[in-house]
N, C-alpha and C positions, 0 to 999 in steps of 0.2 A: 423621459430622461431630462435632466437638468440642462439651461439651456450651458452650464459652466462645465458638463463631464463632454457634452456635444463637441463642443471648441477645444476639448482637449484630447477626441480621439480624432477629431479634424487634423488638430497639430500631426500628431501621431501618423497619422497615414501619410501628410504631407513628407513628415524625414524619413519613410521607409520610400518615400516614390525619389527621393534625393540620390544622383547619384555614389555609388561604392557603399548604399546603405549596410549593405551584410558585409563589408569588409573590416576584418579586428587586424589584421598584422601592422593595417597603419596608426592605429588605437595605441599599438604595442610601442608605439616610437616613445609614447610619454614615459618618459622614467617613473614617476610618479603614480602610474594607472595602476599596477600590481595591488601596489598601497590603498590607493582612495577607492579600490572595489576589492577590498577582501574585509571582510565581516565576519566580527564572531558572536555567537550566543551561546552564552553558559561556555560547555566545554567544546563546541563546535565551531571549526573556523568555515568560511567559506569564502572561497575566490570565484569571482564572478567578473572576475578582467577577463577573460577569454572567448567574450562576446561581444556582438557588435555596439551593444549601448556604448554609447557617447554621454558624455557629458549633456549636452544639450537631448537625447535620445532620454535618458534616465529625468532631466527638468519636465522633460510633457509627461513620461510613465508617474513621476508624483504627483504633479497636475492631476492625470487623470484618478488618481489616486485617496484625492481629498474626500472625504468623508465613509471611506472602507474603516478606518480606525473607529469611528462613531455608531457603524455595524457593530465593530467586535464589543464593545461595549454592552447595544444592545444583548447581543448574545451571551454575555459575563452575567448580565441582569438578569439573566432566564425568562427575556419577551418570548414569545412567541416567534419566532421565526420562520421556522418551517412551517409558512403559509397552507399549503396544499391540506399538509395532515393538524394543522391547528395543534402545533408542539413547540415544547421550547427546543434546545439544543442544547444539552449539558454535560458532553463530556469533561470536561475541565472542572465536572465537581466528584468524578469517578475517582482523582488524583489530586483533590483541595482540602487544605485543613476544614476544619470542623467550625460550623457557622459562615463561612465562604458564599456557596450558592444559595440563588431561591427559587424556585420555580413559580411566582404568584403569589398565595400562601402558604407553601410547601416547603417547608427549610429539606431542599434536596441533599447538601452536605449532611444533615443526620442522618436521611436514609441510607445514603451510600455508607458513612459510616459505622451503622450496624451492619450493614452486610457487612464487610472489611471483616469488620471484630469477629462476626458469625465464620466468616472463611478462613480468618486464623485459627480461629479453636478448634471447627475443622480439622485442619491441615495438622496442628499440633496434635491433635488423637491418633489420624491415621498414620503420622507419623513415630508416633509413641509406640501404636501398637506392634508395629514391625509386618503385619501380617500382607500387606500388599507391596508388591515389587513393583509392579506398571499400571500405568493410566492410560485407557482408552477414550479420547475425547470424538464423540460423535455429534458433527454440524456440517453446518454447507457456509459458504461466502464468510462474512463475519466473523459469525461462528467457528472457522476453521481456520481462516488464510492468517489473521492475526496472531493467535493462539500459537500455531505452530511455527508461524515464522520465529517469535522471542523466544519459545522453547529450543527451537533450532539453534539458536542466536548464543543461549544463555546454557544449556545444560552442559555439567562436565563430569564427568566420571567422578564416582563417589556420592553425587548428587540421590536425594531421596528416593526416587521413582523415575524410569524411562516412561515416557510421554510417546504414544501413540495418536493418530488423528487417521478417522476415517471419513470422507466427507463423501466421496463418490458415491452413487446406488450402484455401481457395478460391481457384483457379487467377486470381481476377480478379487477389488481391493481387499478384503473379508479376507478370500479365500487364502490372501500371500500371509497375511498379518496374522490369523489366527492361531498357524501353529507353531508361531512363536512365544506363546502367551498360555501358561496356568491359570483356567478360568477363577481357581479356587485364591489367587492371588493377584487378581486382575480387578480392580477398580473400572469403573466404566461410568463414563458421564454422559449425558444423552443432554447438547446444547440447543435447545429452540424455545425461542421466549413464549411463542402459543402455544408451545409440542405439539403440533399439527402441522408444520412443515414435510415434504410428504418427501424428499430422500432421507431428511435424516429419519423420520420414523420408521420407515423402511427397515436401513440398516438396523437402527435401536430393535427391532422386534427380532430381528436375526441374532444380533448378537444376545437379546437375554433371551432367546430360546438357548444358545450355545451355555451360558450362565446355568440355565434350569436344568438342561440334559444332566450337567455336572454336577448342579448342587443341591436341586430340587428346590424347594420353597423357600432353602437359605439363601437361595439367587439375591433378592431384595438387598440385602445387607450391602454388596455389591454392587449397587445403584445409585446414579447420582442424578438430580436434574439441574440445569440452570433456565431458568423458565417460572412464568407467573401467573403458570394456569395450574393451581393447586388438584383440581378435582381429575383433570388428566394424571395430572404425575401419579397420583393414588391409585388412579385405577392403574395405570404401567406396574404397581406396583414399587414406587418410591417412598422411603418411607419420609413421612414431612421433614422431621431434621436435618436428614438430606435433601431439600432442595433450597436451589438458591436463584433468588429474582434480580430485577435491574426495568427501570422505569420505562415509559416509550419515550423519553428524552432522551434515550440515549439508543444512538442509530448502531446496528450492525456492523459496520464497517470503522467505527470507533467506540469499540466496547470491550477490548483486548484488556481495558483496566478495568473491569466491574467483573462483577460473576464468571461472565468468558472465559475470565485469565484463571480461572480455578486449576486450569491442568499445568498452567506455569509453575502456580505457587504450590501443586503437591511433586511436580516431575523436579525445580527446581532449589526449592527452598523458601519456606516465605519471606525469609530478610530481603534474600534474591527479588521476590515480585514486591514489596515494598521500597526498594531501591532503583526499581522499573519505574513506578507510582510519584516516585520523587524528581525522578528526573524531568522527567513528562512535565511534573509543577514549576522544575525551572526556567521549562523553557513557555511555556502559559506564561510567569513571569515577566518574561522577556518579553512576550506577545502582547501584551497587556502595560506592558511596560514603556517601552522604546516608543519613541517616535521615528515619525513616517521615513525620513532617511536612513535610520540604523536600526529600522525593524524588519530583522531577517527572513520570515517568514512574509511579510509584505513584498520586501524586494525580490525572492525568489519566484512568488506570483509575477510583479510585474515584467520579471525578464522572460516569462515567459508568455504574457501579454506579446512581447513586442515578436518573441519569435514566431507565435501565433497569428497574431492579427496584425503587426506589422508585416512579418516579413512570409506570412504564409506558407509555414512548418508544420505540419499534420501531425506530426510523430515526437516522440522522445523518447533515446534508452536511458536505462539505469542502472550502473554500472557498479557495481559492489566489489573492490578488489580485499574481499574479505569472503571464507567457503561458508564461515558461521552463517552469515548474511543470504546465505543460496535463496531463498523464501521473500527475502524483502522487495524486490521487483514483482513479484505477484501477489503482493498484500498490497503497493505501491497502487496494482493495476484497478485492485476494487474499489481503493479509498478515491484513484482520483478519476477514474472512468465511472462509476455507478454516481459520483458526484456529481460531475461535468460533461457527462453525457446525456447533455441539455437543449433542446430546440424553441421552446419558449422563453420569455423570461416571466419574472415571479408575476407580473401581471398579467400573464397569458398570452403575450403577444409573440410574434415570431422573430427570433435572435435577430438583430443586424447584423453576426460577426459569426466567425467558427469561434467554437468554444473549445472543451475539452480535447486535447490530441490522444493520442493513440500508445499509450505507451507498453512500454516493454523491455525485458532486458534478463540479464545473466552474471553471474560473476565470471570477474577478473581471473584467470587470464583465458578462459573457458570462450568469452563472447569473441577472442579474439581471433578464434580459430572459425566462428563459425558467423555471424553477421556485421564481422566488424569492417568488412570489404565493401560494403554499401556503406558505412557511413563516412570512410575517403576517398570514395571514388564515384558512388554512386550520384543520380544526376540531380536528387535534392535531398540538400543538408536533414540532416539528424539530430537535434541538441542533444548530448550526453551530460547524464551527473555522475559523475564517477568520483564514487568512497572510498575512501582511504582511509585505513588504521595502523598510524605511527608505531604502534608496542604490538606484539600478537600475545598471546597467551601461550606459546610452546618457546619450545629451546632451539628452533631451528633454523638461525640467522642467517644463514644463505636464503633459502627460500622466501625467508620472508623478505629481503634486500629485494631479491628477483621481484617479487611481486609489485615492491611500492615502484620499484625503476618500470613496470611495465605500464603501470596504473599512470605515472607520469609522461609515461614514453608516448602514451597513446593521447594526451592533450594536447601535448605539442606537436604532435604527426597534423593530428586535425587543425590545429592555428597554423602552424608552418606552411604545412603541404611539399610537394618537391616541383621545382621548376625546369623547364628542357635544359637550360646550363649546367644543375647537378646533375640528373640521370645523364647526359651526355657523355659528362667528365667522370661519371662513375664505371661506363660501360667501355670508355677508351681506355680508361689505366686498368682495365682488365683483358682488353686485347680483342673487342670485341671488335669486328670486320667494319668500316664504313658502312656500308650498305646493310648490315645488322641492327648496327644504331639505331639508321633513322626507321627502319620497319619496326622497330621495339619502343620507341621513344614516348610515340602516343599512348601505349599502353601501361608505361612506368610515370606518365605523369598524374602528379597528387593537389588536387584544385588547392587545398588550403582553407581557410578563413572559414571553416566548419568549427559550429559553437560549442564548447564545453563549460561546466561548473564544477568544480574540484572541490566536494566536503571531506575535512581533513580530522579525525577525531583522537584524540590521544591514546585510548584502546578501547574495548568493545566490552563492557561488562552492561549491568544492566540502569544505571544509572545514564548511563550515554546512550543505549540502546533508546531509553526514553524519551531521551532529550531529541532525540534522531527523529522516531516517528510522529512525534507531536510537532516537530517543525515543519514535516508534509502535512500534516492533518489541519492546522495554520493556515501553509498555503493555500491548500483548497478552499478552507474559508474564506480566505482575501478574492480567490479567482472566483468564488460564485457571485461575492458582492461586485466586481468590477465589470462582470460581464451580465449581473444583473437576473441568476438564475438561484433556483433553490437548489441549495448541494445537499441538501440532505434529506430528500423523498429519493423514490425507485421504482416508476411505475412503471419503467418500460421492463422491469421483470416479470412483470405479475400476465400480461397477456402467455407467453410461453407456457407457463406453469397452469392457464387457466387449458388450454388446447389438450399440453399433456394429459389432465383429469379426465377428458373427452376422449383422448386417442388410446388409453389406458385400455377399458372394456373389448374397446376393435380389434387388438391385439390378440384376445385371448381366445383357446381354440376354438375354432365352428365360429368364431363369429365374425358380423359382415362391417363391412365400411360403412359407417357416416354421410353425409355430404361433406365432400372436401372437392379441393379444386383436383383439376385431374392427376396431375404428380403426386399427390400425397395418396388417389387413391391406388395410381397403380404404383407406390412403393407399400402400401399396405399388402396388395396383391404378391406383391413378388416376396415380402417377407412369412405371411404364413405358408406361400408354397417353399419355400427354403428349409421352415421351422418343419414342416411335415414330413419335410423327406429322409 
C-alpha cells in the first residue's frame, strides 16, 4: 500500500475514534448540509446528508480516494484487471456505442454489438410470429437474480411474452411453474456460459424432456442457449441460430446486458431492453465522467467505506419503496457480496480491514413490518438505502402518497430517534398512570442517529432502472479498488459446488459414505434411512 493511502486511512480511523463520531442530528444543525450532500447522476438524485460524514469525514474518504478514478480508467481500457483469472472487465461495453471498448486487440464493442443486432432480429421473429406466449429462462446467480429482477421491474400487461425464471434444482420449482405453461408455446432458454453448470443442466434436461413428451423432435425449435460452448448446446439439441454467447469479460453478476438479458428483451420488448442499455451508458458516463467530489458512484462507496471501516457496520438494508423492485435487494446481494466477499487483497495478502458487509433487504412498506424494529432499536446501527419513485405507473394516488410518506417516514425515524421527554409527554397526554410511564419508557425509547441514504428517481421505466443498477455495479468497482480486493473472480463458490459433485453418488440408493468429517457422515446416514422408509 502507498505510503499516501496509509496516512489517509490513518486519518480515517483517527475521526471515527473522535468523539460523537456516528452522530448526524448534530450534522443536521447546518442548514446547508441537505444541499452540499445531495448528488445527482443522469436522472437520479441522492441524499447522503443523513449520515454521519462531516465535512472533514468526507476530505480523508477523498484523500483516501485518490487514484480509485485511475482504476476505472484502467478498467475503461480493457487491462487486465481481474488479476486471479487474467481478464479484463467489460461490462460497460455490453451497453457502449460501437468502437467504444478494446480488450487488447479485440475491438470488444463490435462483438457485443453483433450479438445486440443477432438478439434483435431474434426477438423481432419471435415476436412476429405470434407463436410463443412465455419465456422460460433457466440459470443460477447471474444468470437468474438479474434477468429477473428488470423483468420484474419492467414488464406490464400487454407486453410480448410473460417471463418465467427457474434457477433452483428443487424439482418443487418445476413442479409450481409448469402447469402453467403450454409447452407447445413456451420458449425456454437454458442460461450457462460453459452449459455445464450442474443446477441449471439439471433443471434444462427436465424441462426439455417436459418439451419432447409434448412435442417430440419438434422440442429443438423451442430452444434457446446463452452460452459459448457450441458442441454442448448441439448436442442439447439447440439449434446454432439459437444460441447466443458473451465473452469471459464479462462476469455473471453483470451480464444482465449481454445475452442474459435475452428473456427481458423477448418478455419485455426490445426498445424496452435497449432503453435498459442506454441508461446503464449514462450513468458509465457519469462514472467516467465526473470527478472525485461529484462522482456518485465513488461517493456512495466511500460512505460506505466510513460505515464500514470507520465506524464498524457489518450490515446494510436496501430498501426499495417500490413492489416492481421486490428482486433488486437480491440481485443487490450477488453483485456486492460475491464481489466484496473478500479476505485477501489482489496481492494475496490478508485484508487489513473488514471489507464487504452483509446486505439485505425488502420492499417498502413490507420491511417495515418485519426487520425494521432492529434497525431503531436494535444495539448496532444498520445503514439503509431506501428508493423512492416520485411518479408510479398506476392510477392510484392515495397509495402511492402512503408509500413515498412511509419511505420518508422511515429516514427520519432513523436520524431523529425519540427521546425520554417525547415518549414521556406522549404517554401523559394519554393518561397513562405515573408508575406506567416510567416502566414503559425504556422500551419506547428510539437511539436516533442511525444512517440512511435516500435514492429518489423520477419514475421506474427502464431507462432509470439502468441508470439505477449500473450506479451499484460502479460502486462496487470503487469498494474493490479502495479496499484493494479483486471484485470480480468467485472462488469461494467453486469449493461447495466441487463437494456437491462428490456428495452426489453417496446419495443414491445402496450407496455408502465417502470420507467426511463425522456430521456430514451421519447426516448422510440419517437421510437414506428417511429416503428408505
Amino acid at each position: 500500500m502507498a505510503d499516501g493511502a496509509e496516512a489517509a486511512w490513518n486519518r480515517l480511523a483517527e475521526l471515527a475514534r473522535a468523539p460523537g463520531a456516528s452522530a448526524i442530528r448534530p450534522l443536521m444543525e447546518d442548514p446547508s448540509r441537505a444541499a452540499r450532500f445531495t448528488h445527482r447522476a443522469g436522472d437520479i438524485l441522492a441524499d447522503l446528508s443523513k449520515t454521519s460524514v462531516s465535512d472533514a469525514v468526507r476530505e480523508a474518504l477523498l484523500d483516501l480516494a485518490r487514484g480509485v478514478l485511475a482504476a476505472r480508467d484502467a478498467m475503461a481500457r480493457g487491462e487486465r484487471i481481474n488479476a486471479t483469472e487474467d481478464r479484463a472487465v467489460l461490462h460497460m461495453a455490453l451497453r457502449g456505442p460501437r468502437g467504444t471498448f478494446r480488450s487488447g486487440e479485440e475491438d470488444a464493442s463490435a462483438e457485443v454489438h453483433a450479438t445486440l443486432d443477432a438478439m434483435q432480429a431474434f426477438c423481432a421473429r419471435i415476436h412476429g410470429e405470434g407463436r410463443f406466449t412465455d419465456v422460460v429462462n433457466i440459470g443460477i446467480g447471474g444468470s437468474d437474480l438479474g434477468p429477473q429482477m428488470a423483468a420484474r421491474a419492467l414488464w406490464r400487461h400487454g407486453m410480448p411474452m410473460r417471463a418465467h425464471y427457474l434457477s433452483n434444482v428443487d424439482g418443487h420449482a418445476w413442479e409450481v411453474m409448469r402447469h402453467g405453461l403450454d409447452p407447445a408455446r413456451t420458449l425456454v432458454l437454458v442460461a450457462s456460459k460453459t452449459f455445464t453448470t450442474a443446477e441449471t443442466m439439471a433443471n434444462a434436461h427436465l424441462v426439455r424432456g417436459w418439451l419432447r413428451d409434448a412435442l417430440g423432435e419438434a422440442a429443438g425449435a423451442n430452444l434457446v442457449a446463452l452460452s459459448t460452448n457450441l458442441r454442448a448446446t448441439a448436442d442439447f439439441g439447440v439449434p446454432e441460430s439459437q444460441v447466443f454467447g458473451f465473452r469471459d469479460w464479462v462476469g455473471g453478476r453483470f451480464s444482465l446486458w449481454s445475452a442474459i438479458g435475452l428473456s427481458i428483451a423477448l418478455a419485455c420488448g426490445w426498445e424496452v431492453f435497449a432503453a435498459l442499455l442506454a441508461g446503464a451508458r449514462r450513468m458509465d458516463e457519469h462514472f467516467l465522467s465526473a470527478p472525485e467530489a461529484e462522482n456518485l458512484p465513488l461517493l456512495m462507496a466511500l460512505t460506505e467505506v466510513w460505515h464500514v471501516n470507520g465506524l464498524g457496520l457489518p450490515s446494510r438494508a436496501v430498501l426499495p419503496y417500490d413492489e416492481r423492485l421486490a428482486r433488486f435487494p437480491a440481485h443487490l446481494q450477488q453483485v456486492e457480496m460475491e464481489s466484496l466477499g473478500k479476505r485477501v487483497t489482489l496481492g494475496g495478502l490478508p485484508v487489513p480491514r473488514p471489507t464487504g458487509p452483509v446486505v439485505f433487504g425488502e420492499p417498502g412498506t413490507n420491511s417495515q413490518h418485519s426487520f425494521m424494529q432492529l434497525l431503531h432499536q436494535g444495539t448496532t446501527p444498520v445503514p439503509a438505502d431506501i428508493v423512492l419513485v416520485a411518479n408510479p405507473a398506476h392510477g392510484f394516488e392515495e397509495n402511492h402518497r402512503q408509500l413515498l410518506a412511509n419511505g420518508l417516514a422511515q429516514a427520519e425515524a432513523l436520524l431523529r430517534g425519540r427521546d425520554a421527554t417525547e415518549v414521556r409527554a406522549e404517554m401523559e397526554a394519554k393518561g397513562v398512570a405515573p408508575a406506567a410511564v416510567e416502566a414503559l419508557l425504556p422500551h419506547r425509547l428510539f437511539p436516533g442517529d442511525r444512517p440512511s441514504t435516500t435514492l429518489v428517481l423520477p419514475r421506474l421505466d427502464a431507462n432509470t432502472l439502468g441508470q439505477l443498477v449500473a450506479l451499484y455495479e460502479h460502486k462496487v468497482f470503487c469498494l474493490g479498488a479502495l479496499w484493494e480486493v479483486n471484485a470480480f473472480d468467485q472462488w469461494g463458490v467453486e469449493l461447495g459446488k466441487q463437494l456437491a459433485g462428490a456428495l452426489l453418488p453417496e446419495l443414491a440408493p445402496g450407496a455408502k459414505a465417502g470420507a467426511h468429517d463425522p456430521s456430514t457422515t451421519a447426516l448422510i446416514a440419517e437421510l437414506h434411512r428417511l429416503r428408505a422408509d
